[in-house]
mmCIF file as Biopython writes it, N, C-alpha, C and O atoms, coordinates in Angstrom:
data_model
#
loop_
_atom_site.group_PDB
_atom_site.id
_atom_site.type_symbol
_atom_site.label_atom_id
_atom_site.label_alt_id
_atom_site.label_comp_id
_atom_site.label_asym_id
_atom_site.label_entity_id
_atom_site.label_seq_id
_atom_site.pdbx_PDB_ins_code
_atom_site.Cartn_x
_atom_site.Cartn_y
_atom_site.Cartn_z
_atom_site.occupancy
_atom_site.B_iso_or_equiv
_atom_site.auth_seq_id
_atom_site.auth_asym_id
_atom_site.pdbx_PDB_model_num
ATOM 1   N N  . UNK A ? 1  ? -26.332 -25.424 -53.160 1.0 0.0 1  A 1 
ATOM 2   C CA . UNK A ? 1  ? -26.274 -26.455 -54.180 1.0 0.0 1  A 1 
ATOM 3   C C  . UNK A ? 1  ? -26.042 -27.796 -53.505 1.0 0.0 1  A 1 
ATOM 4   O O  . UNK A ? 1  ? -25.174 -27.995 -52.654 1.0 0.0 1  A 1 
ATOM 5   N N  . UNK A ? 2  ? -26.942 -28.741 -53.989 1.0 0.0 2  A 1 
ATOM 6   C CA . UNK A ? 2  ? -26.806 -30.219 -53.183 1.0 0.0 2  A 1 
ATOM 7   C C  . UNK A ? 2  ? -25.304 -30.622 -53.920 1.0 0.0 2  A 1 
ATOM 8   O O  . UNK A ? 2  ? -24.746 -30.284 -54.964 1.0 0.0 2  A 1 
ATOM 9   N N  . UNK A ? 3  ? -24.961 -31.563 -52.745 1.0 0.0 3  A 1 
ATOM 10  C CA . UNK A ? 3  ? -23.694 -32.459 -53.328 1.0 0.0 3  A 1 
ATOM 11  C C  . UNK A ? 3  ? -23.143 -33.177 -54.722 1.0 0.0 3  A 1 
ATOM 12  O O  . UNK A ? 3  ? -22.154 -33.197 -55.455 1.0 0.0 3  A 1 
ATOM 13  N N  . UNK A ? 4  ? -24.439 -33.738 -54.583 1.0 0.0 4  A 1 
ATOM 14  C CA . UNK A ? 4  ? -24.574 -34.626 -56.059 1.0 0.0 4  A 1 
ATOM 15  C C  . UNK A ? 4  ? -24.643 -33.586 -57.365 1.0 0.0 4  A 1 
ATOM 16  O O  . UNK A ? 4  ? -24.375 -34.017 -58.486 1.0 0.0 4  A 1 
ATOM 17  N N  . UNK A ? 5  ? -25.014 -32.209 -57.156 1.0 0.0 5  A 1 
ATOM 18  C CA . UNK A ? 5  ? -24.911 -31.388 -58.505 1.0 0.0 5  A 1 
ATOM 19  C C  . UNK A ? 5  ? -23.933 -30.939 -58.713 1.0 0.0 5  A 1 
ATOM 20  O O  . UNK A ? 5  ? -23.747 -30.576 -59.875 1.0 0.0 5  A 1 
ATOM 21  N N  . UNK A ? 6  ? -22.709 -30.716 -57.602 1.0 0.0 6  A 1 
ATOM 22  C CA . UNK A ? 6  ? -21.379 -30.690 -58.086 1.0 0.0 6  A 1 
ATOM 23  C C  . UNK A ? 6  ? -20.610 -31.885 -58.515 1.0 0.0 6  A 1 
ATOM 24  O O  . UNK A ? 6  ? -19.589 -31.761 -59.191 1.0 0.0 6  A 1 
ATOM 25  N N  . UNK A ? 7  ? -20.984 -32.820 -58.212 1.0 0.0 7  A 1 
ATOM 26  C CA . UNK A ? 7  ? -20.520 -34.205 -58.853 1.0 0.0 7  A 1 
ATOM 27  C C  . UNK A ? 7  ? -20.800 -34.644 -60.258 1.0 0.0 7  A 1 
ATOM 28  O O  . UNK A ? 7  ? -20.009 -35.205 -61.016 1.0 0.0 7  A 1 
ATOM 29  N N  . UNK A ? 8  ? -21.803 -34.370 -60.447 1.0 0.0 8  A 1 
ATOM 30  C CA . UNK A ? 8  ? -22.471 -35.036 -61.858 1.0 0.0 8  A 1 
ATOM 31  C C  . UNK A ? 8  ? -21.961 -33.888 -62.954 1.0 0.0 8  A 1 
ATOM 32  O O  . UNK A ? 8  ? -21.397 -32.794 -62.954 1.0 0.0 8  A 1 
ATOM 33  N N  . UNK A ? 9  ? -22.422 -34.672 -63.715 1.0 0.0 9  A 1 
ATOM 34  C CA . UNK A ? 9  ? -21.563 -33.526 -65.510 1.0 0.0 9  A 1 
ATOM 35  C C  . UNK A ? 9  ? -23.495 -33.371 -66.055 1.0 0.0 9  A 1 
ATOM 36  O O  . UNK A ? 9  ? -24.672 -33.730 -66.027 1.0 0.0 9  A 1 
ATOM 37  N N  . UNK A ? 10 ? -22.729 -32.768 -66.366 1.0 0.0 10 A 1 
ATOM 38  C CA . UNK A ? 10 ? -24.512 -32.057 -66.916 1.0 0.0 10 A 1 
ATOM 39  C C  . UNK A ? 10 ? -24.336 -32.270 -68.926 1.0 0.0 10 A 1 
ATOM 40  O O  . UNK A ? 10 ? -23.169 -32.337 -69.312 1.0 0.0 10 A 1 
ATOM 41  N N  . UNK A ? 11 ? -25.203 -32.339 -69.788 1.0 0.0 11 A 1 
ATOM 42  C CA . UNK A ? 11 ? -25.266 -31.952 -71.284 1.0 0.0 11 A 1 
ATOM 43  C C  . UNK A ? 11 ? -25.875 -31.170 -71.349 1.0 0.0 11 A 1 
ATOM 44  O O  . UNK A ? 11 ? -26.612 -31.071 -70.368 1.0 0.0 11 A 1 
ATOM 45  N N  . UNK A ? 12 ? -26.051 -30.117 -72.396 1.0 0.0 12 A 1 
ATOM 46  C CA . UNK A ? 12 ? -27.381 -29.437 -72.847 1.0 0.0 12 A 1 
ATOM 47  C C  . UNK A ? 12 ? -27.733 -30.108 -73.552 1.0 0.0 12 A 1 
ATOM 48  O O  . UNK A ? 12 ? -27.130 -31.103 -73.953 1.0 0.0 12 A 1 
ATOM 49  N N  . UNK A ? 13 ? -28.888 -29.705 -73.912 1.0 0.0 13 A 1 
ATOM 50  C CA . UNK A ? 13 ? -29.668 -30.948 -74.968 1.0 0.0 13 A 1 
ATOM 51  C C  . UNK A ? 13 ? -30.817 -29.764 -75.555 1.0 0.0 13 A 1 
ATOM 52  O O  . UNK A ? 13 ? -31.055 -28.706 -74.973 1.0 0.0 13 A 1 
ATOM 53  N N  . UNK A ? 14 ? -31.520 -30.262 -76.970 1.0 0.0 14 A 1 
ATOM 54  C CA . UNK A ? 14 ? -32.202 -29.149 -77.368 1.0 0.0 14 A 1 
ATOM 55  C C  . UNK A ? 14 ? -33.377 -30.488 -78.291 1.0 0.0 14 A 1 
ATOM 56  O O  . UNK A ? 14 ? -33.259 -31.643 -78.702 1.0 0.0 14 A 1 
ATOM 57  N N  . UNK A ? 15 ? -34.669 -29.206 -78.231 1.0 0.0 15 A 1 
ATOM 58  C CA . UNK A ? 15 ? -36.277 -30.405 -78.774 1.0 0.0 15 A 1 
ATOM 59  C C  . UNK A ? 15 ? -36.121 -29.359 -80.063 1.0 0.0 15 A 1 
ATOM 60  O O  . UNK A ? 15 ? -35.482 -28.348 -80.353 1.0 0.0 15 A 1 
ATOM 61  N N  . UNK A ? 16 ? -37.150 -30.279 -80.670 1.0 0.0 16 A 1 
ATOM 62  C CA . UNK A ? 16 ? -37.400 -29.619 -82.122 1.0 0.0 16 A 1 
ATOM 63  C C  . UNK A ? 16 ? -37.891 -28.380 -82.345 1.0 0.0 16 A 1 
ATOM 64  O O  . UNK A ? 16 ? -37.961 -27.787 -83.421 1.0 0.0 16 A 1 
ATOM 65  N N  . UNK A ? 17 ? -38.376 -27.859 -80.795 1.0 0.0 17 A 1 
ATOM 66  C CA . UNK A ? 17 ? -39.000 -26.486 -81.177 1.0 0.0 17 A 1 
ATOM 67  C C  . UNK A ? 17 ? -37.654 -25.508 -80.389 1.0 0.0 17 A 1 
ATOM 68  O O  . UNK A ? 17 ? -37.774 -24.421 -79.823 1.0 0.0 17 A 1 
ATOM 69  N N  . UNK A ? 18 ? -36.440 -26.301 -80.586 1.0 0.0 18 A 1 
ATOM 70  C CA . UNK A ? 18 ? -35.267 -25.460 -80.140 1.0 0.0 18 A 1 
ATOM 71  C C  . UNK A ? 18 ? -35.111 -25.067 -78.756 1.0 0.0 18 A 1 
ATOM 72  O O  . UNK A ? 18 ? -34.345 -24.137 -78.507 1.0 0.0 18 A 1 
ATOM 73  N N  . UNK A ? 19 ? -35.669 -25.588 -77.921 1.0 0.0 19 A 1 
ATOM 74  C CA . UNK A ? 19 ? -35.763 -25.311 -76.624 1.0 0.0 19 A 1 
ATOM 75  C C  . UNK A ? 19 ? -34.235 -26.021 -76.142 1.0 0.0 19 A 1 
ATOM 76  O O  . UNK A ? 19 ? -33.728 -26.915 -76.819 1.0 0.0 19 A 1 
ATOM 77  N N  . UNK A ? 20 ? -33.563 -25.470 -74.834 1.0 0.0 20 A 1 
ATOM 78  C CA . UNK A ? 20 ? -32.961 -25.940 -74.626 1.0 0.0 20 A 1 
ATOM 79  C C  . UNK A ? 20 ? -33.296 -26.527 -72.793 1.0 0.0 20 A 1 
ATOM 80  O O  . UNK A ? 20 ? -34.134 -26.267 -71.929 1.0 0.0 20 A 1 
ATOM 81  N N  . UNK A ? 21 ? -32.341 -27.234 -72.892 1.0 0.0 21 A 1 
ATOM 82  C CA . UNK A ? 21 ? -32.262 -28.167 -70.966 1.0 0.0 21 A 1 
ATOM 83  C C  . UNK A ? 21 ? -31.029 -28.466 -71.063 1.0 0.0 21 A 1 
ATOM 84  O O  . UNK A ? 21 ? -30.341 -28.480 -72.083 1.0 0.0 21 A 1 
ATOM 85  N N  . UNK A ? 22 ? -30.646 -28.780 -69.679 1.0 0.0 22 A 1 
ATOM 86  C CA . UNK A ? 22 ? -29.888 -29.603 -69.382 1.0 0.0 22 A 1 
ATOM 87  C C  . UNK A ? 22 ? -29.561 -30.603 -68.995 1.0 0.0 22 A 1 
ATOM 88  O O  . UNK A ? 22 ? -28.918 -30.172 -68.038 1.0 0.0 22 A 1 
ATOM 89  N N  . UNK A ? 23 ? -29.412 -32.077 -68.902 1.0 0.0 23 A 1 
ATOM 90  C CA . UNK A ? 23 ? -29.898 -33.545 -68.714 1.0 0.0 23 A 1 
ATOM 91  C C  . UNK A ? 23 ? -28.606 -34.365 -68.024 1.0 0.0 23 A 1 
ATOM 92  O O  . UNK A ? 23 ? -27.683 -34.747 -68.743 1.0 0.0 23 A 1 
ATOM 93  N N  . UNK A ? 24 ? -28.607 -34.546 -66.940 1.0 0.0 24 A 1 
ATOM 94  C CA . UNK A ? 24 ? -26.934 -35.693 -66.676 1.0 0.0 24 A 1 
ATOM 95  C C  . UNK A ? 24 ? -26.656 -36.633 -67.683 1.0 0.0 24 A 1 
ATOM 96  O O  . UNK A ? 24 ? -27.362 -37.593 -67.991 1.0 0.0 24 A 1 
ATOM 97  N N  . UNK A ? 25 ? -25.542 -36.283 -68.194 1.0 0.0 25 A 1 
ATOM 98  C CA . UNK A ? 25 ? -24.392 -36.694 -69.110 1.0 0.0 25 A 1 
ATOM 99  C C  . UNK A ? 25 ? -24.420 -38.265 -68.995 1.0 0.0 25 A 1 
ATOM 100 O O  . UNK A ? 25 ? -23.940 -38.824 -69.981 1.0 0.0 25 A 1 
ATOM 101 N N  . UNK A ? 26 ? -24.900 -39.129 -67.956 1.0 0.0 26 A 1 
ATOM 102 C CA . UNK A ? 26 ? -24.466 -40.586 -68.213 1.0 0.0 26 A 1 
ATOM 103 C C  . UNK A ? 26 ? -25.741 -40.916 -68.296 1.0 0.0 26 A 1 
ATOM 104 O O  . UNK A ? 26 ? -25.774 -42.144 -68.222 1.0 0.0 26 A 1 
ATOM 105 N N  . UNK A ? 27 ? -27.055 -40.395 -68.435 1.0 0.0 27 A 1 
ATOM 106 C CA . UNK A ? 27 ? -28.199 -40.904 -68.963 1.0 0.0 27 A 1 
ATOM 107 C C  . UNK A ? 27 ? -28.538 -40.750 -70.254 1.0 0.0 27 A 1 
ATOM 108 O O  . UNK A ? 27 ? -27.833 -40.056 -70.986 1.0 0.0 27 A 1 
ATOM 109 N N  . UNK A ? 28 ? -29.700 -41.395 -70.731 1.0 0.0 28 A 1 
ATOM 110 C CA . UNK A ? 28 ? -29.964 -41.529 -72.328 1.0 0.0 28 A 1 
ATOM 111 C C  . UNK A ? 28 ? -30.965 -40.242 -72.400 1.0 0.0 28 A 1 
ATOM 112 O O  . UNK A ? 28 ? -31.818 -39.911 -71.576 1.0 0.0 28 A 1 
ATOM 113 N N  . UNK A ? 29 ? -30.482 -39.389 -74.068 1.0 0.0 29 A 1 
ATOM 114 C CA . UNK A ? 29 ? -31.797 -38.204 -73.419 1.0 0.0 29 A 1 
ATOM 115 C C  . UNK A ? 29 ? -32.783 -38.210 -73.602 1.0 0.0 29 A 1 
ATOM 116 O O  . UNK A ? 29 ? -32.862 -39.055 -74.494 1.0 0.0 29 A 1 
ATOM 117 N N  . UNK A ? 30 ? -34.111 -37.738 -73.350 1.0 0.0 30 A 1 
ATOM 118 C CA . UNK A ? 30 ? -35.592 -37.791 -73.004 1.0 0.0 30 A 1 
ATOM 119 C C  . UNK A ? 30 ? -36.001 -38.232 -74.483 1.0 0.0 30 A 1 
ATOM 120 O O  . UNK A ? 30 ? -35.285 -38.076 -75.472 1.0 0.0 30 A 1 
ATOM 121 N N  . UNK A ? 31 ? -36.863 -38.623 -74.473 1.0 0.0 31 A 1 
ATOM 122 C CA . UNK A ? 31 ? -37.812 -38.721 -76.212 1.0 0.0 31 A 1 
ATOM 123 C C  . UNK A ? 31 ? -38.012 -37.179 -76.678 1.0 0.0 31 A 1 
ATOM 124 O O  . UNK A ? 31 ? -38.735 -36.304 -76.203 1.0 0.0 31 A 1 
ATOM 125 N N  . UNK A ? 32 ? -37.247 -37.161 -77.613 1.0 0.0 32 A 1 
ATOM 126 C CA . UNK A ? 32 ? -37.380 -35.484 -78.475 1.0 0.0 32 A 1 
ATOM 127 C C  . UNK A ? 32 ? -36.129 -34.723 -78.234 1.0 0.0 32 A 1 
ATOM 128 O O  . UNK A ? 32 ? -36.070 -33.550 -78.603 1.0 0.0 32 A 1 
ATOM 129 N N  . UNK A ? 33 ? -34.971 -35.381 -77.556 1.0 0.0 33 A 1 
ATOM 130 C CA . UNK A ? 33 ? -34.316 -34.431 -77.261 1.0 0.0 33 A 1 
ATOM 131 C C  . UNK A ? 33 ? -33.306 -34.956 -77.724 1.0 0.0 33 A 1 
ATOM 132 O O  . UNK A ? 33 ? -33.227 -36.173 -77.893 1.0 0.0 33 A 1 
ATOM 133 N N  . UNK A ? 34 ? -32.033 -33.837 -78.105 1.0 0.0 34 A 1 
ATOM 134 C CA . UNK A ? 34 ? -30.898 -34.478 -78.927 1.0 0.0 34 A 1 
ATOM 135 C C  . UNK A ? 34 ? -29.464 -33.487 -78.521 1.0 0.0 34 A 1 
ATOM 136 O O  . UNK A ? 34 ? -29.691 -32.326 -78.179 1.0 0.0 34 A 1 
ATOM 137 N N  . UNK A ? 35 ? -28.379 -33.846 -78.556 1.0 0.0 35 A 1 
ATOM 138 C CA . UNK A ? 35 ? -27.101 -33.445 -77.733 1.0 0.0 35 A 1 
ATOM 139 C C  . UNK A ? 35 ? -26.990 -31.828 -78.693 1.0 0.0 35 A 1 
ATOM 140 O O  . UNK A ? 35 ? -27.383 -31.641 -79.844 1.0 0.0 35 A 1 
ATOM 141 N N  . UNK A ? 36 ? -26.387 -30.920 -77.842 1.0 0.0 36 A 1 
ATOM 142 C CA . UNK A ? 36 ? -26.170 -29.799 -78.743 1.0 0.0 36 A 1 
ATOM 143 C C  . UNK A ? 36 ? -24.748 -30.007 -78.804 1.0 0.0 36 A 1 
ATOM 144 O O  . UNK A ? 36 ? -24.279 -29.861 -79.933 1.0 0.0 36 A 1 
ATOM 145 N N  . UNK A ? 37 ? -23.862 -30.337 -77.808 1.0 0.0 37 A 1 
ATOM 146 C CA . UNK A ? 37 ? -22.586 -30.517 -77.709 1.0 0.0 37 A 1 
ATOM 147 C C  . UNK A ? 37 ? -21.544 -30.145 -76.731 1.0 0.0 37 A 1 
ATOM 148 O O  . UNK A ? 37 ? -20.329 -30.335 -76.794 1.0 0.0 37 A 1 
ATOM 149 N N  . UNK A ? 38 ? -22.259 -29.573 -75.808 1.0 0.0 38 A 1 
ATOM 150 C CA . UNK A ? 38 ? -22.138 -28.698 -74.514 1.0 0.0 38 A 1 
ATOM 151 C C  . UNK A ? 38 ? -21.899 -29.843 -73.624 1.0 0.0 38 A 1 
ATOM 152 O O  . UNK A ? 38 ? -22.787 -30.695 -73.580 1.0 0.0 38 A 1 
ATOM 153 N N  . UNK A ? 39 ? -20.797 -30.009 -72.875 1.0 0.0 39 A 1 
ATOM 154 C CA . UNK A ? 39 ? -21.096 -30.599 -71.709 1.0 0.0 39 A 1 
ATOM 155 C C  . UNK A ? 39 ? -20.101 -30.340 -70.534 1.0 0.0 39 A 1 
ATOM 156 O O  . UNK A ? 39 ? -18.906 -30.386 -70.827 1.0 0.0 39 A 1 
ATOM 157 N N  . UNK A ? 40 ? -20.515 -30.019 -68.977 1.0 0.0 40 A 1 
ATOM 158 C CA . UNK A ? 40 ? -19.592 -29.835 -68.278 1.0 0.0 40 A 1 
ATOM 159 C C  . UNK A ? 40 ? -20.659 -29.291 -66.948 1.0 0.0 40 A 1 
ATOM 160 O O  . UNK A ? 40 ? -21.865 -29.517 -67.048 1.0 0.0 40 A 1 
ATOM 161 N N  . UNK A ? 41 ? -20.123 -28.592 -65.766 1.0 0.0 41 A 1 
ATOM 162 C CA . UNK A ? 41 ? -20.874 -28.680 -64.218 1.0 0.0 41 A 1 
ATOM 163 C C  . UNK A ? 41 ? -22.445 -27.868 -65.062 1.0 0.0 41 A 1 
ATOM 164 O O  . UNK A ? 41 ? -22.576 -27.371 -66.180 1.0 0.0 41 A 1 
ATOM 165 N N  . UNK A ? 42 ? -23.272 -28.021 -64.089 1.0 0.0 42 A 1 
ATOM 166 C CA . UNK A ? 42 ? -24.559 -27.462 -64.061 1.0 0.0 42 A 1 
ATOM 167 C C  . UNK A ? 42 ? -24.319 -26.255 -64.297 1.0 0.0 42 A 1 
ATOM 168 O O  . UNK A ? 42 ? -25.019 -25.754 -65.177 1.0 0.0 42 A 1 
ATOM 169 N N  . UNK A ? 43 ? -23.211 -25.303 -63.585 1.0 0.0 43 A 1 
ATOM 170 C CA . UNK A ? 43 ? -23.407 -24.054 -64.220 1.0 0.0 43 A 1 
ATOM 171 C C  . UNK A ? 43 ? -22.573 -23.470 -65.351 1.0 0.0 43 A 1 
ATOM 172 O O  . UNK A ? 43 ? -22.416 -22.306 -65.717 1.0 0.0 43 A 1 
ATOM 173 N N  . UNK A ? 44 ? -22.072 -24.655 -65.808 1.0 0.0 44 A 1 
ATOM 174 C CA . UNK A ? 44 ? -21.228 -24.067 -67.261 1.0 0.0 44 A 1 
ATOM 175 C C  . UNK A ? 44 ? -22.364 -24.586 -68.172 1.0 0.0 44 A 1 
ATOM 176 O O  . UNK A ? 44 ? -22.444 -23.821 -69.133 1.0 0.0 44 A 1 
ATOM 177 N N  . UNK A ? 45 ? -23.550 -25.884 -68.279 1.0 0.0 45 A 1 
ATOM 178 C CA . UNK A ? 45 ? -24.440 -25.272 -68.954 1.0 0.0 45 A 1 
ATOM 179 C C  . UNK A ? 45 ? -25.495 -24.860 -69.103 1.0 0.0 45 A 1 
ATOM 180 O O  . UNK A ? 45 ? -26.296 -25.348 -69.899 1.0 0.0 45 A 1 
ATOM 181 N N  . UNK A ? 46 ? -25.692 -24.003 -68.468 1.0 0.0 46 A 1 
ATOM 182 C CA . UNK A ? 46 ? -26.610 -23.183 -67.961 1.0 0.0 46 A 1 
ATOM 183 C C  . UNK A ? 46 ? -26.274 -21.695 -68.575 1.0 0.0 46 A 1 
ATOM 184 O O  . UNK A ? 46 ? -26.857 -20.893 -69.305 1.0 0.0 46 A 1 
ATOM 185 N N  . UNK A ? 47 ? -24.835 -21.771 -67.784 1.0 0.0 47 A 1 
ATOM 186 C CA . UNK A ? 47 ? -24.472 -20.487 -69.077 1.0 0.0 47 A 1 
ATOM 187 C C  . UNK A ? 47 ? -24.406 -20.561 -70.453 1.0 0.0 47 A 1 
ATOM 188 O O  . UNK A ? 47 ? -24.749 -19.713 -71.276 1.0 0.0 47 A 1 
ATOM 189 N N  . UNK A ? 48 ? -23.989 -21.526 -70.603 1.0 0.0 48 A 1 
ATOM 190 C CA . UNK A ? 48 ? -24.302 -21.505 -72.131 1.0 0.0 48 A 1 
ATOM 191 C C  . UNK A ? 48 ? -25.562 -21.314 -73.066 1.0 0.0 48 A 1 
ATOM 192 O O  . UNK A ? 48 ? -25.741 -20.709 -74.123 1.0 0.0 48 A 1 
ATOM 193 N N  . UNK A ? 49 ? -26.617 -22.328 -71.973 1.0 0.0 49 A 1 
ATOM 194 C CA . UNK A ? 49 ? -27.345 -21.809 -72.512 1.0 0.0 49 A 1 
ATOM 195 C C  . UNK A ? 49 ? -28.306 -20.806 -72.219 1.0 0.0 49 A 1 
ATOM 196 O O  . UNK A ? 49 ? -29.448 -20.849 -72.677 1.0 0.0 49 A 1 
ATOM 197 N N  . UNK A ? 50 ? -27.905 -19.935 -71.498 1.0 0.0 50 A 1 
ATOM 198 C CA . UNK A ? 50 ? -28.324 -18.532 -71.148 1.0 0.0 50 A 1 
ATOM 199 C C  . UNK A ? 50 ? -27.752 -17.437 -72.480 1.0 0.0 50 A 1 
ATOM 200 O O  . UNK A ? 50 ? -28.378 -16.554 -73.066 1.0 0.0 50 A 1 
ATOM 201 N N  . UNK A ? 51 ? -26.700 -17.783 -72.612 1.0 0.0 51 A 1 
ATOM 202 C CA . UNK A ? 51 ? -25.917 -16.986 -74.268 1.0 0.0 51 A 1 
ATOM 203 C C  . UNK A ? 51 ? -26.562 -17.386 -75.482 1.0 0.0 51 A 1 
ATOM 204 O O  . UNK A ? 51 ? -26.915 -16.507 -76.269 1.0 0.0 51 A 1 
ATOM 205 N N  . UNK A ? 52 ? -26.821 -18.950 -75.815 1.0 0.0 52 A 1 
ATOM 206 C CA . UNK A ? 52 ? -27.073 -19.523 -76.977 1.0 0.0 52 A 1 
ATOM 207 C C  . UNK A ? 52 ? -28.562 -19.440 -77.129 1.0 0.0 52 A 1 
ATOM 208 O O  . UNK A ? 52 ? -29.039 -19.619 -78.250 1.0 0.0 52 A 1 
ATOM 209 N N  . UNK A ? 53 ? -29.362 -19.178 -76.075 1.0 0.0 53 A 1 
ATOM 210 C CA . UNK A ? 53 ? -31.273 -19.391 -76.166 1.0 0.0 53 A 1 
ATOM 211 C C  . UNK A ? 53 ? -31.450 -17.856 -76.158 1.0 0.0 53 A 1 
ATOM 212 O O  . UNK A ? 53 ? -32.035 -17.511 -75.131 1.0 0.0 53 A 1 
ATOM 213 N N  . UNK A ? 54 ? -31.117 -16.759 -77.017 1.0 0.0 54 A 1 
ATOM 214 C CA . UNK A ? 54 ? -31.572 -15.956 -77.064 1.0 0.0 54 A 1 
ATOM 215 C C  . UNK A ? 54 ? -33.442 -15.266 -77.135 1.0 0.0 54 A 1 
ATOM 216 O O  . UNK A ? 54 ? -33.877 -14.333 -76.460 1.0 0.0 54 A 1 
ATOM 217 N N  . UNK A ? 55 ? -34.200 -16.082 -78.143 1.0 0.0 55 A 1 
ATOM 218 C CA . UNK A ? 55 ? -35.322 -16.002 -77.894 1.0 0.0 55 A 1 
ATOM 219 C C  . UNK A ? 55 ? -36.009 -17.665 -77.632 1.0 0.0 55 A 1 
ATOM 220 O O  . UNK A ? 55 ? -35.917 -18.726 -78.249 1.0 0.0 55 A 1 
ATOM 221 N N  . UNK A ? 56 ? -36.851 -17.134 -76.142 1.0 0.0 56 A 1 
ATOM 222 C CA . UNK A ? 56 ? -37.569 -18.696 -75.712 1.0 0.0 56 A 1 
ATOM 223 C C  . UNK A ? 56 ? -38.844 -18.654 -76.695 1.0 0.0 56 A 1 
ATOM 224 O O  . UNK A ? 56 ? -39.664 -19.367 -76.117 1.0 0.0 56 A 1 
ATOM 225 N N  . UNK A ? 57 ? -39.385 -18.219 -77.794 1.0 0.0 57 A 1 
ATOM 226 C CA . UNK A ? 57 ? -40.319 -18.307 -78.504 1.0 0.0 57 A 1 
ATOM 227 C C  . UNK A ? 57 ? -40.048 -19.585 -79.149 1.0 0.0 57 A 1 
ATOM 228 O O  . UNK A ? 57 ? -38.934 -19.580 -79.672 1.0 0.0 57 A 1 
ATOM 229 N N  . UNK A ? 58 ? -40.700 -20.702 -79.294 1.0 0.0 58 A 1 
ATOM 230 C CA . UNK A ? 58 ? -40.658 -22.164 -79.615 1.0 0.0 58 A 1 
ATOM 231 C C  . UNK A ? 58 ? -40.615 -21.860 -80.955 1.0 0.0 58 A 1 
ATOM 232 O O  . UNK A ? 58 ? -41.279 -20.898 -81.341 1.0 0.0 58 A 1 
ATOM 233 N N  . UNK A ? 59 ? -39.920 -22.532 -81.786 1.0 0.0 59 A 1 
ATOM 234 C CA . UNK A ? 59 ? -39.587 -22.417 -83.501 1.0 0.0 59 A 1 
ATOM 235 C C  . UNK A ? 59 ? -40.704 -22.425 -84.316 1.0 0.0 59 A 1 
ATOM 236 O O  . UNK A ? 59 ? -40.708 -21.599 -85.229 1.0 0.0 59 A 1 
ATOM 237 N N  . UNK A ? 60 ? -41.649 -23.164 -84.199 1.0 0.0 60 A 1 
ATOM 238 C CA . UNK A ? 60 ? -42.774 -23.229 -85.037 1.0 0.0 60 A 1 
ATOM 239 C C  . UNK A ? 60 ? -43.477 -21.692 -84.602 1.0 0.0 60 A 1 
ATOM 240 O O  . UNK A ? 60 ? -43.914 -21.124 -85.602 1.0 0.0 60 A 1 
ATOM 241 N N  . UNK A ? 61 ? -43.683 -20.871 -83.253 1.0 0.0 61 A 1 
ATOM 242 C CA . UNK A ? 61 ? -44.431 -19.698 -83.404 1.0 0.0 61 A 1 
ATOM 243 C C  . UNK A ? 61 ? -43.629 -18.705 -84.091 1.0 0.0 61 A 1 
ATOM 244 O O  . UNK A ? 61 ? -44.239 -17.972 -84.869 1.0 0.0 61 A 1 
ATOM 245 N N  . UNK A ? 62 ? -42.380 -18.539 -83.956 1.0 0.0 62 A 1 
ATOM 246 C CA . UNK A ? 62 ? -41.021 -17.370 -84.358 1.0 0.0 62 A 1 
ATOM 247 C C  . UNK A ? 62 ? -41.168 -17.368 -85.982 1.0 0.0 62 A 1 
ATOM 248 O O  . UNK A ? 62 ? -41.230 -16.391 -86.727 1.0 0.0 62 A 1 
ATOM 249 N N  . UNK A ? 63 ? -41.219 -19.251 -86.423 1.0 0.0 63 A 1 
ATOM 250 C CA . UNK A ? 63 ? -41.604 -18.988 -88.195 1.0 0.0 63 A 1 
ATOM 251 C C  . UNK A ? 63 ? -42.960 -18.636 -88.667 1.0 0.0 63 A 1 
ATOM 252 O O  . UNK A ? 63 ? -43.194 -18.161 -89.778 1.0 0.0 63 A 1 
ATOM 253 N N  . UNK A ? 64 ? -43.849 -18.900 -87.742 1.0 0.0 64 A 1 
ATOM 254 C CA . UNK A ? 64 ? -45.422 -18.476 -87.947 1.0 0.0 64 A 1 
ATOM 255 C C  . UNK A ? 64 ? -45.454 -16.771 -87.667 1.0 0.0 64 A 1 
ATOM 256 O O  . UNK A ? 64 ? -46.485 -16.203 -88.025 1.0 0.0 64 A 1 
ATOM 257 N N  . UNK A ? 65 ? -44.847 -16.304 -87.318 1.0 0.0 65 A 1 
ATOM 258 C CA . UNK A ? 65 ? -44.625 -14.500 -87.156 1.0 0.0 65 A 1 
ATOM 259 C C  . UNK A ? 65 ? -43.635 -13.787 -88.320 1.0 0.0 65 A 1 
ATOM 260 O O  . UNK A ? 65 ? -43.399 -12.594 -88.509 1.0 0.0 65 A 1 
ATOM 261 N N  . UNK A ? 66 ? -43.176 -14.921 -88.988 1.0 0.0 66 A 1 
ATOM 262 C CA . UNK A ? 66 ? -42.557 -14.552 -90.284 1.0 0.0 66 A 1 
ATOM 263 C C  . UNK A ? 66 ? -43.061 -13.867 -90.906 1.0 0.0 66 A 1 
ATOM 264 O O  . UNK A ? 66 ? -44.136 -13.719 -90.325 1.0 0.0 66 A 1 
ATOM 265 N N  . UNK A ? 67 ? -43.087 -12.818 -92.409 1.0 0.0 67 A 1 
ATOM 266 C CA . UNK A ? 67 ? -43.305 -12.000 -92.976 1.0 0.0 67 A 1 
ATOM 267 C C  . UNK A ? 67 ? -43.579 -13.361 -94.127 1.0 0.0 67 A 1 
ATOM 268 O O  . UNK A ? 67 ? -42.816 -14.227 -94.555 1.0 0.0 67 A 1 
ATOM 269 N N  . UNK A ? 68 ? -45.145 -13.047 -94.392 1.0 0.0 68 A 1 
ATOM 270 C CA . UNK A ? 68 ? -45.278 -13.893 -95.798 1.0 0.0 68 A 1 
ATOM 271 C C  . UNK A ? 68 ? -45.851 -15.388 -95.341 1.0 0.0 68 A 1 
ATOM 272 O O  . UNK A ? 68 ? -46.008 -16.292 -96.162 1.0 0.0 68 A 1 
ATOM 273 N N  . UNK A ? 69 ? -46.221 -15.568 -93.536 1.0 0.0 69 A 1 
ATOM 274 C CA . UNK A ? 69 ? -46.615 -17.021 -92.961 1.0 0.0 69 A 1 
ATOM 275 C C  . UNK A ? 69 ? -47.924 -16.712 -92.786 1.0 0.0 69 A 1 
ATOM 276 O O  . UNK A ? 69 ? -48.702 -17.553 -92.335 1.0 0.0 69 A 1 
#
């Protein structure tokens, strides 16, 4: 692990099709992306969101496989 990734604070951050990332905490986040509430080293969220992203199927295909779509 480089230096600077134990230094920096990490956020998760999540897009409209529920995807999640993780983005350094003192920058503004990307166009589409919005705070989940997570924040702390690279690998606390990472775990998190290894627990919380149960399926990587993007939201619009998961409701298009719905019963009745």
């Amino acid at each position: 692990m480089q230096k600077a990734d134990k230094l920096t604070s990490y956020k998760v951050v999540v897009n409209h099709e529920e995807q999640y990332s993780i983005w350094p905490s003192h920058k503004d986040n990307a166009p589409g992306w919005r705070d989940v509430g997570k924040q702390g080293s690279k690998e606390e969220c990472l775990a998190f969101i290894e627990q919380t992203w149960t399926d990587m199927r993007p939201l619009s295909i998961r409701k298009s496989m719905q019963p009745g779509n």
